[in-house]
C-alpha positions in Angstrom: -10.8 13.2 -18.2 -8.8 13.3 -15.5 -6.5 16.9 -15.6 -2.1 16.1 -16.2 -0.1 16.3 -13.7 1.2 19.6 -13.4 4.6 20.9 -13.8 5.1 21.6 -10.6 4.5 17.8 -9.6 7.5 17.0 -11.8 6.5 17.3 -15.3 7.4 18.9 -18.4 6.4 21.9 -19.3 4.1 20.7 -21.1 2.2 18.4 -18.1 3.7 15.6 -19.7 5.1 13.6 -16.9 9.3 12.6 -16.4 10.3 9.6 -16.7 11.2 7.5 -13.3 14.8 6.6 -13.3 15.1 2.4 -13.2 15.4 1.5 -9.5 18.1 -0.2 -9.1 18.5 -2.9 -6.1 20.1 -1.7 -2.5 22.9 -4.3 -1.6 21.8 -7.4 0.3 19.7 -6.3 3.7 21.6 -7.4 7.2 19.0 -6.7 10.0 21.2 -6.8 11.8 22.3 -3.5 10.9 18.8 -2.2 11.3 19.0 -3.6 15.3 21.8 -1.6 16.1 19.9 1.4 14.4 17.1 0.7 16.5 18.9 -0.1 19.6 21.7 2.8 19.4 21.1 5.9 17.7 18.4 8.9 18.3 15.5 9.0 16.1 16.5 12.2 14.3 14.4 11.6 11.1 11.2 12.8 12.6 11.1 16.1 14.1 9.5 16.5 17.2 6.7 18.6 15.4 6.4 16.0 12.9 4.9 13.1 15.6 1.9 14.8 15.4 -1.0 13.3 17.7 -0.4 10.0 15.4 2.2 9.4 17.6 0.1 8.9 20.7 0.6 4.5 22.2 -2.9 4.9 23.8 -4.7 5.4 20.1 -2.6 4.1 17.2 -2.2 0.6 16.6 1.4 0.9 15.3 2.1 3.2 18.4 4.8 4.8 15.5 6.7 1.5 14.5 7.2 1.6 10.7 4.1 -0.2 9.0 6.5 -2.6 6.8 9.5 -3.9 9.1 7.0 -3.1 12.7 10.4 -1.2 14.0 10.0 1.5 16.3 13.0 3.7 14.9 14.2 5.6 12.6 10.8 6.2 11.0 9.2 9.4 9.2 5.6 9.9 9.1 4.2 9.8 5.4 0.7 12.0 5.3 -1.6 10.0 2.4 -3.4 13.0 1.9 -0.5 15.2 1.6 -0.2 18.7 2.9 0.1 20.2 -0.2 -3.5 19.5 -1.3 -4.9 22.5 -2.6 -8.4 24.1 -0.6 -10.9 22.9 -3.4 -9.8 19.4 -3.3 -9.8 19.1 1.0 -12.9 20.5 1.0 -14.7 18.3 -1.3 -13.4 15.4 1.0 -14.5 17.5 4.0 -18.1 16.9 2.0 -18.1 13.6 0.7 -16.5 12.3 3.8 -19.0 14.4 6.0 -16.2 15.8 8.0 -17.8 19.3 8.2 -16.5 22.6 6.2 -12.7 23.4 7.9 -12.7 20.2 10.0 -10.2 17.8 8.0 -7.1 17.2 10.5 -4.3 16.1 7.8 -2.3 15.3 11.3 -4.6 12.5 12.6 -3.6 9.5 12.8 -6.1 8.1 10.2 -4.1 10.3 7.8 -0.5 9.3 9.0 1.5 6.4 7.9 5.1 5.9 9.7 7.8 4.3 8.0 11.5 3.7 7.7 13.1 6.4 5.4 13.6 3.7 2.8 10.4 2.4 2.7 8.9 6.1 2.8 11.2 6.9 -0.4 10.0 3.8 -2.5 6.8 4.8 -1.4 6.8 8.5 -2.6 8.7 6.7 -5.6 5.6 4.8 -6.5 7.8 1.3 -6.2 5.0 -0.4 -4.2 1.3 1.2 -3.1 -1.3 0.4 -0.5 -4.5 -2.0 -1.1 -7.3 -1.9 1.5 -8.4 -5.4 2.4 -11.2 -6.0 -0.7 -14.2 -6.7 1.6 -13.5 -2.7 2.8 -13.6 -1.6 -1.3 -16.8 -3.0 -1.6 -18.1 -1.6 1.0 -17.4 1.8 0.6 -18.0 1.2 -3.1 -21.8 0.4 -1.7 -21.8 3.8 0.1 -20.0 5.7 -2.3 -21.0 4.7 -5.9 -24.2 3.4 -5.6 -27.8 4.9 -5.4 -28.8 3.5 -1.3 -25.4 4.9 0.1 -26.1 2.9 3.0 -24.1 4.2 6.3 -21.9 1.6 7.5 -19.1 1.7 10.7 -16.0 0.2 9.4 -14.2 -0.3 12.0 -11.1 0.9 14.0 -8.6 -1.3 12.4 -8.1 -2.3 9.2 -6.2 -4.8 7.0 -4.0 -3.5 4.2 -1.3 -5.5 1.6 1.7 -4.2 -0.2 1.6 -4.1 -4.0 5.0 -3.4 -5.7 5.6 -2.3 -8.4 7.2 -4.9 -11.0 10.6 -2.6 -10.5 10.7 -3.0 -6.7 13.8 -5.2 -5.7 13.9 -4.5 -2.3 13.1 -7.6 0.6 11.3 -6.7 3.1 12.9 -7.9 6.7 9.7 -7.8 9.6 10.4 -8.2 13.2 6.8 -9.9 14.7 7.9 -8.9 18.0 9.3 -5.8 18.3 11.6 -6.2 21.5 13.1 -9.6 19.5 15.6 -10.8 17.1 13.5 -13.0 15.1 12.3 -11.6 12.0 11.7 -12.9 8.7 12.4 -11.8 4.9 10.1 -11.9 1.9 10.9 -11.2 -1.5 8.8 -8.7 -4.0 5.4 -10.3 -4.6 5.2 -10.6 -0.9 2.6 -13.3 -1.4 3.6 -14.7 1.7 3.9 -12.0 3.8 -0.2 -11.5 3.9 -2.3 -8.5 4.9 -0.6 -5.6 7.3 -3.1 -4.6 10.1 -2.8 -0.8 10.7 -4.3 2.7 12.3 -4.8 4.7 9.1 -8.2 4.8 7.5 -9.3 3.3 4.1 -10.9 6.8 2.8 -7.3 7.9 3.4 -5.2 5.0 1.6 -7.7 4.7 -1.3 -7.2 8.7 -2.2 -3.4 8.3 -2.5 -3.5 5.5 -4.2 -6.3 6.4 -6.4 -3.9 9.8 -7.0 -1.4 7.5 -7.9 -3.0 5.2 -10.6 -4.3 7.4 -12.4 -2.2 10.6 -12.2 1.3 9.7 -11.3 1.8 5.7 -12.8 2.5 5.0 -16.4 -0.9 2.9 -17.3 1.5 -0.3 -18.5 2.6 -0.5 -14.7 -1.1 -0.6 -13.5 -1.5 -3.4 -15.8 1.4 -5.0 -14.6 0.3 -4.2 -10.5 -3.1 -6.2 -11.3 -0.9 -9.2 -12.4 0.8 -8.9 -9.3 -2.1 -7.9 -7.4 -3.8 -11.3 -8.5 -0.9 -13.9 -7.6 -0.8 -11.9 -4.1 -4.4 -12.6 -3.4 -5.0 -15.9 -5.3 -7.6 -14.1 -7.7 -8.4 -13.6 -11.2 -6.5 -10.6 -12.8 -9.9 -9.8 -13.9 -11.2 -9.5 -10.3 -7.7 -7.5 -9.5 -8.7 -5.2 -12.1 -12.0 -5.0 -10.9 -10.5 -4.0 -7.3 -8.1 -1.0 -9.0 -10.4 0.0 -11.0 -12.7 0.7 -8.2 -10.7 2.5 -6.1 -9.7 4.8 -9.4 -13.8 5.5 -9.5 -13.6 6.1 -5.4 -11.0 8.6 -6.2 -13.0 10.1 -9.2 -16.3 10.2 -7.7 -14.6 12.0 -4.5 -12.1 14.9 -6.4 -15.1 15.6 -9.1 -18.0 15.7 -6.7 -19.8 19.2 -6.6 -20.2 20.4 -3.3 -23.9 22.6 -2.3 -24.3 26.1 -1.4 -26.1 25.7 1.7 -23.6 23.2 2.6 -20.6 26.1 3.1 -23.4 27.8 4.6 -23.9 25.5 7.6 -20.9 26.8 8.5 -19.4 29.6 9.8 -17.2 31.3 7.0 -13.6 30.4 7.1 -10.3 31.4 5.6 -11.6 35.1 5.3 -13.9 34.0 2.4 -18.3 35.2 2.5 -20.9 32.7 2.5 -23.1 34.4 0.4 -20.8 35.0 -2.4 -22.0 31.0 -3.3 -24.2 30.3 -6.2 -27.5 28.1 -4.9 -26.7 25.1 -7.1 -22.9 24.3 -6.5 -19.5 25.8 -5.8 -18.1 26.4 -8.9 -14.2 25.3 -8.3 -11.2 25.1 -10.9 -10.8 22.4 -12.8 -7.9 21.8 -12.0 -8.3 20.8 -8.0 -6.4 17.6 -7.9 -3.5 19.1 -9.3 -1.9 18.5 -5.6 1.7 16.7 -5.4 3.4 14.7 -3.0 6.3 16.5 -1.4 
């Protein structure tokens, strides 16, 4: 079993986790209002520290617009694998990913997802979540979860859709063409609105939203994202349960995994620790390494 959510994360005491409050609906969206944004004020959400080398035209798809409305300001960068994960937990992925011991960049742009301050507070309000495209799950479900663990290249780019949560109320208003006026509004479900093509990598969305399904959501609103999950997709909710449930095991097999000995000690010691203070078998870690929140 999975450990609680820690107080810390905003819990109880006890790890039992708080209730959300019930979102309630912003007035009626005039994007108009978010033109004039764009078009007239200074972008002082992000920090100039905070645009990272995500925020580089040549090598991000989005080249910084905000993944939902694909305006280029205001928008915050969202890490998916936040900076608050705790050392036993970034190394395991360090492993499992084969990123090398002490390599993990949390400010690359496979890592960092921009959007518009509303959009980046549903999001860290578990309104809506991020689905790889299904073809990508399956794949790395082949490399991760079986016994060939075949090595595949998965591309550069990658197709992602929006599944809210059955309390989201908000539309979402996206500009195709970012120098334009046109735009066009779709309502929670966003059946219509179709798969988002973006910069950040599947390993990357799958651990935050694995973290999410399992440690953060209330399981009744899993069941009730698969429903949703299936009308957005046009499949069974038995196949969108398959898909969740997937990405859940992803997210198991990758925080529970037991890293080697002689793995650390391919590597030059870091953070002050020995080498040799390693068993041979495993690295014997707390059990409570996921218990990492979002900010």
């Amino acid at each position: 079993m999975l450990p609680s959510v820690p107080p810390d994360a905003g819990g109880h005491d006890d790890g039992t986790k708080l209730r959300r409050p019930v979102h309630s609906p912003s007035p009626e969206y005039d994007p108009a209002i978010e033109r004039d944004e764009a078009e007239g004020i200074e972008n002082r959400t992000v920090l100039s520290s905070q645009r990272y080398r995500a925020h580089d035209s040549h090598t991000v798809l989005n080249k910084g617009r905000c993944f939902i409305t694909n305006r280029p300001t205001p928008v915050q960068s969202c890490h998916l694998v936040s900076q608050a994960i705790v050392r036993a937990t970034l190394t395991k992925l360090e492993y499992v990913w084969e990123i090398g011991h002490g390599q993990f960049d949390l400010d690359t742009k496979h890592n960092v997802l921009h959007l518009r301050a509303d959009w980046l507070t549903l999001f860290d309000d578990l309104r809506w979540i991020l689905l790889p495209d299904v073809k990508i799950v399956e794949e790395l479900k082949k490399i991760y979860l079986s016994d060939e663990r075949p090595t595949s290249n998965l591309g550069k780019a990658f197709q992602y859709y929006i599944v809210p949560a059955p309390s989201l109320r908000e539309l979402i208003c996206r500009f195709p063409d970012v120098d334009g006026h046109e735009h066009k509004t779709y309502a929670p479900r966003f059946s219509e609105l179709g798969p988002l093509i973006g910069h950040i990598h599947p390993h990357h969305v799958i651990f935050n939203t694995g973290h999410k399904l399992l440690n953060r959501l209330e399981r009744i609103e899993v069941i009730q994202m698969r429903r949703l999950l299936s009308q957005n997709l046009s499949i069974t909710v038995e196949d969108a349960k398959s898909v969740l449930d997937s990405i859940e095991d992803l997210y198991t097999q990758w925080t529970k995994t037991k890293v080697p000995a002689k793995w650390y000690k391919s590597y030059a010691p870091s953070d002050g620790q020995d080498s040799s203070s390693f068993t041979d078998d495993s690295v014997v870690v707390d059990d409570d390494d996921t218990a990492w929140m979002y900010p």
